[in-house]
Each structure stands twice: as C-alpha cells, then as structure tokens.
C-alpha positions, 0 to 999 in steps of 0.5 A: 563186527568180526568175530575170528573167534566165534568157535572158541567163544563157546568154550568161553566160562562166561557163555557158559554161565549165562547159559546155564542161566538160560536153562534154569528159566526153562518154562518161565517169564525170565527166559527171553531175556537170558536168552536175549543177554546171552546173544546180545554179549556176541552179537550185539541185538536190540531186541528178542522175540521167542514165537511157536508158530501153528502151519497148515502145510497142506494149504500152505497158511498159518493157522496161529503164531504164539508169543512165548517171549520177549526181551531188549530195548523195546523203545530202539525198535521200530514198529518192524516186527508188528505183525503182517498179515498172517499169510503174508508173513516174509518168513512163511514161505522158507517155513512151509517147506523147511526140512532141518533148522533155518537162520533167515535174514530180513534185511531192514526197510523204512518200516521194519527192523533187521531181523535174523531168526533162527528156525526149527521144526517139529511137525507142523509147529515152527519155533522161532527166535527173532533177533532185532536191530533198529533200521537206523544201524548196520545188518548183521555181518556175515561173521555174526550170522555164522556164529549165530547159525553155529548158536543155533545148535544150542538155542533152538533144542532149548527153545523148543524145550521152554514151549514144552514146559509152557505148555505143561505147566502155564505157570504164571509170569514172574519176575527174573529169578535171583542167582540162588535160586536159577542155581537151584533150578539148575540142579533140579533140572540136570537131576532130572536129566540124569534119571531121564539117561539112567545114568549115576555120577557120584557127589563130586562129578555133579558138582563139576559138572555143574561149575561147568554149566555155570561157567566155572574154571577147574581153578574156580572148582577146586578151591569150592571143593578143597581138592587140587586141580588134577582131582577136578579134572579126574571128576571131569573125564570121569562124568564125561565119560558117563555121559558120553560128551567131551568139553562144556558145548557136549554137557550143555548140549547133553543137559538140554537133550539136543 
C-alpha cells in the first residue's frame, strides 16, 4: 500500500471527524474501537490493543501489564498477541531503556500476528498501542509505518490521557456511545480545556472550533450558522490566534494537551 499523502491526510475532514470521536470516548469502553476505526480508514489493522504496562527498571522486569482496550476483527487474529511470558515479552527490551516515543515492529511467525506498537513513556509506566494483522497477510509497508509514526504524535498524548481518566473515574463498561451524545462529550471536554488554558472564545469561535474537530469544512459551518464563508474563516484565525495553533492537527493537538 503506498500512501504519498500521509502528510495531507491529517488535514482530511473525515480524520478529523473521527478523531474527534476519539476524544469524546476519552476514559470509556467505546475508545478502542475509534481509535481502531480511525487507523484502520489508513492503514488497514485487523485488530487493536490498548495496554499500560508497570516496569521495574532498576531490574529490568515487568511488574504488570494492564488492558485498557481492545477493538477489530478478533475471530482474523491468530493467537499472537496471547501473552508470553511477562520477562520474556519482544517489547520489554526497546521499552526498558526508552527515552521519547517508539513505533517497534514484530514481524509475523507461525504463531504470531504482525504487530506494529506505538510507545510512550511516563515514568516507569509504558502505554502501548498495538495494532494487529493476521500472519497470512503482508507486514506493514514502510510508508504505513511512516504514517503511523507521524499518527503517533496524536494517538499516544490521547492515550496516555484515556488511562488517566480510567483511573480516576473506573466507570464502568458500556456500549459505543451514539453521535449526539459523543458531540456532547466533546463539548464538555473542549470547555473544560479552555478553563484549564485560562483562555475565553466568544459563542461563534467555539462553534467553528468544534466543526473542525469533527470534521466540519468552512462551507459545512456557515450554512450551520447562516454567516458567509469569509466570516467562518474570521472565527478561525481568530480562535487560532487565542489558542496559539495553526490548522485542524494544531487544535486537535491543543485539545488533547500534547
């Protein structure tokens, strides 16, 4: 699969619709599978796992790997990503001594599926994204791997930020949650960071703010708002200006604090 593009798909209405998905299901059963969605309209995955792992680096072991998600066609998988022992694990070793964000790839064997992982760190914790193709099918090509290192910058922030909240709140599993209320959420949470950023955008700057995370054009918006096109893109430089971004993958990275 080539991917000339991979830069510009970040600019794409539909990325950034489903990314906005994404951070609405912050903290809840629903976010592995928009992150798996959102990936898998790239760079086609079978499968996603979302883990915290717990390292002892003085020792150089792992004290516990905590599941914080999964998504995809789980009956295409083989048993790969069943786990090895713990200390034996192929990723500990590139994970122990790890400084800024890795993508490591393991290559499919008769038992195993390709796996491509994304890796942050914060202290002696490790979040993980795994992303899955069954052995029978081709690796990830070095364009997909460019793109999904490029992704990265985006996912693993948002990642990091879904553990957070699973920790605080441990609500409990539920099913995806439907448009209206995702759009909500999203609301509640780019309110939220505003206050945090001790920032204030009038009524129109969030809502165009907003049509961009959700993968809105500035056609989309002013019809929505009955305002002509110069006056949405007013709103957006505007609100740009405030929160100090340029373009959609400036206010996406804004809203999740990366």
């Amino acid at each position: 699969m080539s991917l000339p593009r991979s830069i510009n798909t970040m600019e794409n209405p539909v990325f950034y619709a489903e990314l906005g998905e994404l951070i609405a299901t912050s903290g809840h059963a629903a976010f592995a599978a928009h992150l798996w969605q959102l990936v898998d309209q790239w760079v086609p995955i079978h499968g996603a796992e979302l883990n915290e792992w717990t390292l002892d680096e003085q020792h150089g072991r792992v004290l516990n790997i905590q599941r914080l998600g999964r998504a995809g066609q789980r009956n295409e998988l083989s048993p790969a990503h069943t786990l090895p022992p713990l200390n034996e694990h192929p990723l500990l070793r590139d994970m122990l001594d790890m400084q800024d964000p890795l993508l490591i790839q393991i290559r499919a064997r008769a038992d195993r599926s390709h796996q491509c992982s994304l890796v942050s760190r914060q202290g002696d914790r490790r979040y993980v994204i795994s992303l899955y193709r069954p052995p029978a099918q081709r690796g990830f090509s070095l364009a997909e791997l460019s793109f999904l290192k490029c992704l990265s910058d985006t996912l693993l922030p948002l990642m990091e930020r879904h553990a957070q909240l699973l920790r605080q709140a441990a609500p409990p599993e539920r099913e995806p949650a439907h448009t209206l209320l995702e759009h909500s959420q999203l609301q509640r949470e780019f309110d939220k960071r505003l206050s945090l950023s001790d920032i204030t955008l009038s009524a129109r700057e969030q809502q165009v703010c907003l049509g961009l995370l959700t993968g809105g054009t500035v056609p989309q918006m002013a019809e929505q708002l009955s305002v002509k096109n110069s006056s949405v893109e007013t709103y957006l430089k505007r609100a740009a200006a405030k929160l100090g971004v340029s373009g959609r993958h400036g206010l996406a990275k804004w809203m999740i604090g990366a």
